[in-house]
N, C-alpha and C positions, 0 to 999 in steps of 0.2 A: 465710523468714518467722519464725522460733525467732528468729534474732538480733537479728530487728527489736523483735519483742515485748518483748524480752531488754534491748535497749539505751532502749528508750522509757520500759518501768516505771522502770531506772534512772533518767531526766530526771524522771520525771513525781515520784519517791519524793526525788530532790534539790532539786528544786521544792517541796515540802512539807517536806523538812529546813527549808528554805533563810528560808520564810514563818512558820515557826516562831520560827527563832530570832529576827527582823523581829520577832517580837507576844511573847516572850518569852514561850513558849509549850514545854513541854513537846512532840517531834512523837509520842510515844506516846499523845496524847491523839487524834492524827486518824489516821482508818482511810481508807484508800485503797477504795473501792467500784470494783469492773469492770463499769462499764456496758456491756452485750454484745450492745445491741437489732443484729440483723442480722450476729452474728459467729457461725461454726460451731463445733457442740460441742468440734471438737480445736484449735479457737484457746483457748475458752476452758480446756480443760484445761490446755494447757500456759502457759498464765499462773497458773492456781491453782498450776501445781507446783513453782512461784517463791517460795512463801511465802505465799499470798495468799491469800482465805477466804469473801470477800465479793463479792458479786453482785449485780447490779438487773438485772432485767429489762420493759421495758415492755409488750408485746403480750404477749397471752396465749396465745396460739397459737405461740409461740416455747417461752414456756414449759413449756407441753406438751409440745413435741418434747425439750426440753435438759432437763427435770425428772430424769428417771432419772440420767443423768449425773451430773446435780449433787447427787444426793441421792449415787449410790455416793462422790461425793469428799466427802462432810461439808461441803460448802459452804454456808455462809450465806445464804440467797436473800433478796432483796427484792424486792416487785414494786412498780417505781415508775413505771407509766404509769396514765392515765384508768382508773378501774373504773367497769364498768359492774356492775348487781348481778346480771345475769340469769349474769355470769362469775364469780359469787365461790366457785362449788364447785369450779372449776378450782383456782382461784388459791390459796384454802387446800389444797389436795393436794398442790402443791408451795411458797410459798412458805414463808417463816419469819415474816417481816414485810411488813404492807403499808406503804407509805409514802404513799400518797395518798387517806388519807382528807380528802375536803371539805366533806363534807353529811352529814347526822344519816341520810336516808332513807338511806343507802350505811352508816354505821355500824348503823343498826338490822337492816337485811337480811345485814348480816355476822354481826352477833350472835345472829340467829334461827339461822342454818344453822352456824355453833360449837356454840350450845344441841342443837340434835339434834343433830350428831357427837360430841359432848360433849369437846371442844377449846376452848383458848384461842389469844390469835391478840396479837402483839406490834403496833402501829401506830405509823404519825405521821399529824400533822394537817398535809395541806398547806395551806400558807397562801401566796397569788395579791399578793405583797407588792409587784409592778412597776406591778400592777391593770390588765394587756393583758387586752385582749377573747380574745387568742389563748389565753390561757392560762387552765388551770383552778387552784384551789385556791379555798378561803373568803377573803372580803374579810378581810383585817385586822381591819376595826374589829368582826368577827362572830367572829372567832376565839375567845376567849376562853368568847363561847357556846356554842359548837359543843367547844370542851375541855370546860366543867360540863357538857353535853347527853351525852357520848360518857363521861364517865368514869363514867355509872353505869349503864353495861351490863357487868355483870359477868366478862365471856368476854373484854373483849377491854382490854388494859393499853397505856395510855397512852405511849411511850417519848421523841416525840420532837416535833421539828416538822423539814416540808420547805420548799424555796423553790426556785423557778428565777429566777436573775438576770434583769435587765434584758439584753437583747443589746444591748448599748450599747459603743460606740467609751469614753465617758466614764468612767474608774473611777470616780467620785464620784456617780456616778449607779446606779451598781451596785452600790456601798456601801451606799447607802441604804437597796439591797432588804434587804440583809444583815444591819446594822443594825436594822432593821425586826424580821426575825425573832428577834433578840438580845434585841430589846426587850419582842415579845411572851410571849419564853420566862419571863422575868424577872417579868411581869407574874402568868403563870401561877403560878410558886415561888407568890408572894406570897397566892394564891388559898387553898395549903394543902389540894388534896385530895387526896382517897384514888384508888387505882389509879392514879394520875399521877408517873411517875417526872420525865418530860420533860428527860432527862440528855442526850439529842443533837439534834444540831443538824445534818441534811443541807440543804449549800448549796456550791453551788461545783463547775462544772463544768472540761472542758479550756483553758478559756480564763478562767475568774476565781478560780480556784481559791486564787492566792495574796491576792485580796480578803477571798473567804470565810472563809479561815483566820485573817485579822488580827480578822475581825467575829466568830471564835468558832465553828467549822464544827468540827463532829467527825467528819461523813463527806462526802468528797468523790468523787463521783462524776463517774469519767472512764474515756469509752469511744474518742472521734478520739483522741487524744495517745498511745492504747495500741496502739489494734489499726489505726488508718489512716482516713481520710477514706469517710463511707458516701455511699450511691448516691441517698439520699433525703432527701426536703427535712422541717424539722423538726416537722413537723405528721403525718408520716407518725408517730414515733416517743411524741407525746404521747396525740394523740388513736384511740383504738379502735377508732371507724367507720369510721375512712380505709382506703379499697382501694388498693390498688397494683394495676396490671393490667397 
């Protein structure tokens, strides 16, 4: 299993040389994320001990059990599935940053429960750029609200925006998503406010990763291409409420 991991990072990290130099692009600008929804703590250890620093994790109850771990390896956490807010004292105890934020009522209840821990909390704003029913984040064209609405809660710093591609056969269709979030990040610069860095740009999974990176991706997160093909279908992995039994 060590070699597998071993020889995949390599493809997955030549793959991103590779889309780099394609978009004439610096590759120290994109960070490799180890999405780890349903991988065991000693998988993910021994990919962190490859160089590697960054995590997402979508369930929270994962997170929970992997939290310790990853906190003794100085790891990066992101949690980047559905939040619900009745979870968000979980999720600040071990993540670093959230990456899906969608809705103001989800940034205001994060902001209350920072305020009495008296913490700050790094985010992004996902944004639903494919516009499936399947999928969460803010419509597009609310986005930019929902950035003025969230950046003046003071506990929590603006960093970024997310996206899930289109699952599309069509690269040009899945650009679009990409694109899309390029555009609205641009939009934001232009706004000029305060606690808004909005410096990254998470988009691009094990399969479009070399899209994302052409459209401007700074973190690409990938979990099949590293650690192997999971047992469950992808709804198990975005959305909260889903039981597995």
């Amino acid at each position: 299993m060590s070699e597998f991991i071993i020889q995949n990072l390599q493809t997955i990290q030549r793959r991103i040389k590779a889309a780099c130099e394609k978009a004439n692009r610096n590759s120290e600008e994109v960070k490799l994320l180890l999405a780890t929804k349903t991988v065991d703590a000693e998988r993910i250890k021994f990919a962190l001990q490859q160089g590697l620093n960054l995590v997402g994790e979508n369930k929270v109850q994962e997170l929970k059990q992997k939290g310790s771990m990853l906190q003794s390896l100085e790891a990066e956490v992101h949690f980047i599935g559905h939040l619900q807010t009745n979870k968000i004292k979980e999720v600040i105890k071990w993540a670093t940053c959230i990456e899906s934020i969608d809705r103001f009522a989800l940034a205001e209840k994060l902001h209350n429960r920072l305020t009495l821990e008296q913490k700050t909390m790094d985010v992004f704003i996902q944004v639903n750029t494919s516009y499936e029913a399947s999928k969460f984040g803010v419509a597009p064209e609310h986005a930019l609200e929902l950035i003025q609405q969230v950046a003046q809660l003071d506990t929590i710093r603006i960093k970024g925006l997310m996206t899930i591609g289109l699952f599309s056969e069509a690269p040009e269709k899945v650009r679009k998503c990409f694109r899309l979030l390029k555009d609205l990040q641009q939009q934001a610069f232009d706004l000029n406010l305060s606690n808004v860095d909005l410096q990254e740009l998470s988009m691009g999974m094990s399969g479009d990763l070399e899209i994302a990176i052409e459209e401007g991706a700074t973190i690409v997160r990938v979990g099949t291409a590293i650690f192997g093909e999971r047992i469950y279908p992808d709804s198990y992995y975005w959305n909260e409420d889903t039981q597995i039994l």
